[in-house]
N, C-alpha and C positions, 0 to 999 in steps of 0.2 A: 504493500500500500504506500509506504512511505516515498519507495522507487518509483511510482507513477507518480506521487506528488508532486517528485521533483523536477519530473518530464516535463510536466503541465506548468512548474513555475519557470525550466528553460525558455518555452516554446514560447510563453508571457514576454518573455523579457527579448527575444528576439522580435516577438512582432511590436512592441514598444519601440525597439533599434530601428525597423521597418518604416514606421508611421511616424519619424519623428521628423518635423520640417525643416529644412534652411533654409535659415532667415540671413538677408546682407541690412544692417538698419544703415541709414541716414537722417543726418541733426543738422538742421541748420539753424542761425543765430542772422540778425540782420546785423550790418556793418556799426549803423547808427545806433540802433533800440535793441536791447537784449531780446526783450521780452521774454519765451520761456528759454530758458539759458539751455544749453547742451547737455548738461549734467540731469537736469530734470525733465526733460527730453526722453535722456538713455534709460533712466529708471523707469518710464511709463513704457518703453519698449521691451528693457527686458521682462517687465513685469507681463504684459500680454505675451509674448514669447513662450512665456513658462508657463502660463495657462491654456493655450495652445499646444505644448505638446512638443515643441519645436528646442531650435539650437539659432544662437547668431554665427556664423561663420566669418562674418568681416564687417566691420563698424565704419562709417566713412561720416567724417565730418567738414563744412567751412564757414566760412560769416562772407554772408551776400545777404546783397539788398534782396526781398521780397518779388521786386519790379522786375527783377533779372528773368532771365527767358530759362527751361530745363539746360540749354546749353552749358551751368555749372562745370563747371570740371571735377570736382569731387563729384557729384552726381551723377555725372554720365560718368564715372569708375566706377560708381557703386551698380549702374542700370549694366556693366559692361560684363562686371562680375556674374551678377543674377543671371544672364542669359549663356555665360561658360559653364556656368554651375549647373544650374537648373535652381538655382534660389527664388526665394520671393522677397522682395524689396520693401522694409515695413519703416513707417514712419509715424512719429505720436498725434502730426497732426496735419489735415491735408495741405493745407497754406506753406509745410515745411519744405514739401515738392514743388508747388508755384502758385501764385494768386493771379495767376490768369488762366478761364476755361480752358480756350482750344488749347494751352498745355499739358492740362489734366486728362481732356477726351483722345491727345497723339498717345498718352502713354497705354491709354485702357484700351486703343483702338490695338496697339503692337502686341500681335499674337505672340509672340517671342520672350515675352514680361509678363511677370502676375505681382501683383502689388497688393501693399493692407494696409489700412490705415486706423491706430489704436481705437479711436473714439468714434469709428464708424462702420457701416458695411461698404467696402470700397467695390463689392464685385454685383450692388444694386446700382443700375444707372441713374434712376431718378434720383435716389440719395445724393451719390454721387454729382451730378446733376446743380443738387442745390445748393450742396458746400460748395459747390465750387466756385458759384455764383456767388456768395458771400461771401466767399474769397477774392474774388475782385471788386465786387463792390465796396469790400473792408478799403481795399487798396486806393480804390478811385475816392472815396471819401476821406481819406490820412492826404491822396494830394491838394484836395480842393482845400481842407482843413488849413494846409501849409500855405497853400498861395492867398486865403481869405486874410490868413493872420500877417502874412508878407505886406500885404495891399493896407491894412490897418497901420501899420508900422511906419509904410511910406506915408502914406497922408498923414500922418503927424511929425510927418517931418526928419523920422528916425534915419538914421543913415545905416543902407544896408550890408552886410560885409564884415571882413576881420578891419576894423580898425588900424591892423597893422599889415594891410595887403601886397599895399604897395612896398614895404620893406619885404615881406616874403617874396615875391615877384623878383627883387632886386639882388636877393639874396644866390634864389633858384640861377637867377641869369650868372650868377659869380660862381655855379659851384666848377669847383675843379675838376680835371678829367677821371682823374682816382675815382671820386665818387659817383660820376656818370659811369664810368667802366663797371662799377660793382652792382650799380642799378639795372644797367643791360645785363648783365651774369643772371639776376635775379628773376628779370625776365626769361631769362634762354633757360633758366631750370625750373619755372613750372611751367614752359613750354615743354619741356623733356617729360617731366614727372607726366604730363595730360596724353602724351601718346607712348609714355614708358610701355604699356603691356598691351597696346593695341595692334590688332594685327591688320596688316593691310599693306599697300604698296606704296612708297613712299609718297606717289602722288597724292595718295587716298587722303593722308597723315596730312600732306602739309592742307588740302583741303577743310578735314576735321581743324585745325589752329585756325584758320582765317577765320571756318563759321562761328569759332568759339571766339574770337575779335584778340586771339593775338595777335602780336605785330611783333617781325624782325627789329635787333637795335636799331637799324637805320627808319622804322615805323614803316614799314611796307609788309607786304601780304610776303606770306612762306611759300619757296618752290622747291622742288622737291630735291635740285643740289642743297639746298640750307636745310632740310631736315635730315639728310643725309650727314652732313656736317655738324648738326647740333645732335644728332647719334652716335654718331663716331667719339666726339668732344666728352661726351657724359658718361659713357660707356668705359671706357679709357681712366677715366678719374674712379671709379666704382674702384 
């Protein structure tokens, strides 16, 4: 008796191994407004995770504005992984992915992605549907908010600006080459880090940088000799 017990709690605990999901989360944080910070973010993901039955396998986080289009680059690594994997890409909250519709309906339309979003059902489209709308409407009404109070400001006369602009401006225009050299570097390695594990032809890559709005040190679009080059360059340092 005891020996079939034991079968019966193997055979448990394999189909438990079987049934369990992988999950890739993403947190985002807006540049400007915390709002809900990354850290409480990760805890409401892992916490559905584990009620779910599931595993995270890869955590990806960055602080972009809300306004920003899915083109993220932490984001598109995280949607990059899920579709190598076979993961499902969970977030705590829809607006974390984008506050604009037709960004939310390109990712639910991509048969190749399954997404979930903690505080809602992400795979009902009406639902779906109406966060998402409130996600942009949230969005459109923060800018109208900002430009009402901008226009209140000016008519009284407020001067808008850093006060000390025109020394920054002044500043910018003095800096040394040193320091331009290391802010192009800066550039060129999360250019690198954004097509580090993507696979495709170099054309493809320098394609994906342009739509994602990098730009070469010199501010020009990438071809595929300079992704070649800024592969070789990074590669080599590793």
């Amino acid at each position: 008796m005891l020996f079939y017990k034991y079968i019966l709690y193997l055979c448990s605990v394999n189909l438990n191994i079987t049934d369990m999901k992988k999950y890739v989360s993403y947190c985002r944080v807006s540049t400007h407004k915390q709002g809900l910070g990354l850290e409480a973010q990760m805890s409401i993901i892992k916490s559905y995770v584990k009620l779910n039955n599931g595993e995270i396998i890869a955590s990806y986080q960055e602080k972009e504005s809300g306004k920003d289009t899915i083109k993220r680059t932490e984001l598109q690594n995280a949607i990059k992984r899920c579709k190598e994997e076979g993961c499902i890409l969970v977030v705590a909250k829809l607006d974390r992915l984008s506050r604009d519709v037709m960004d939310i309906f390109s990712l639910k339309r991509d048969k190749n992605l399954k997404f979930e979003v903690c505080d809602m059902d992400a795979t009902d489209t009406l639902t779906l549907g109406i966060f998402a709308t409130l996600a942009q409407k949230e969005r459109e009404m923060i800018s109208k908010r900002t430009k009402e109070a901008l226009s209140v400001k000016k008519a009284a006369g407020v001067k808008l600006g850093s006060p000390k602009a025109s020394e920054t401006i002044r500043k910018y225009n003095h800096l040394g080459a040193e320091k331009r050299h290391l802010e192009a570097n800066e550039r060129n390695r999360k250019a690198y880090a954004a097509i580090r594990f993507m696979n495709g032809t170099l054309r493809e890559k320098a394609a994906y940088l342009n739509e994602s709005g990098f730009l070469t040190p010199r501010g020009k679009q990438f071809q595929a000799m300079q992704v070649s080059l800024l592969i070789k360059r990074y590669e080599q340092e590793r």
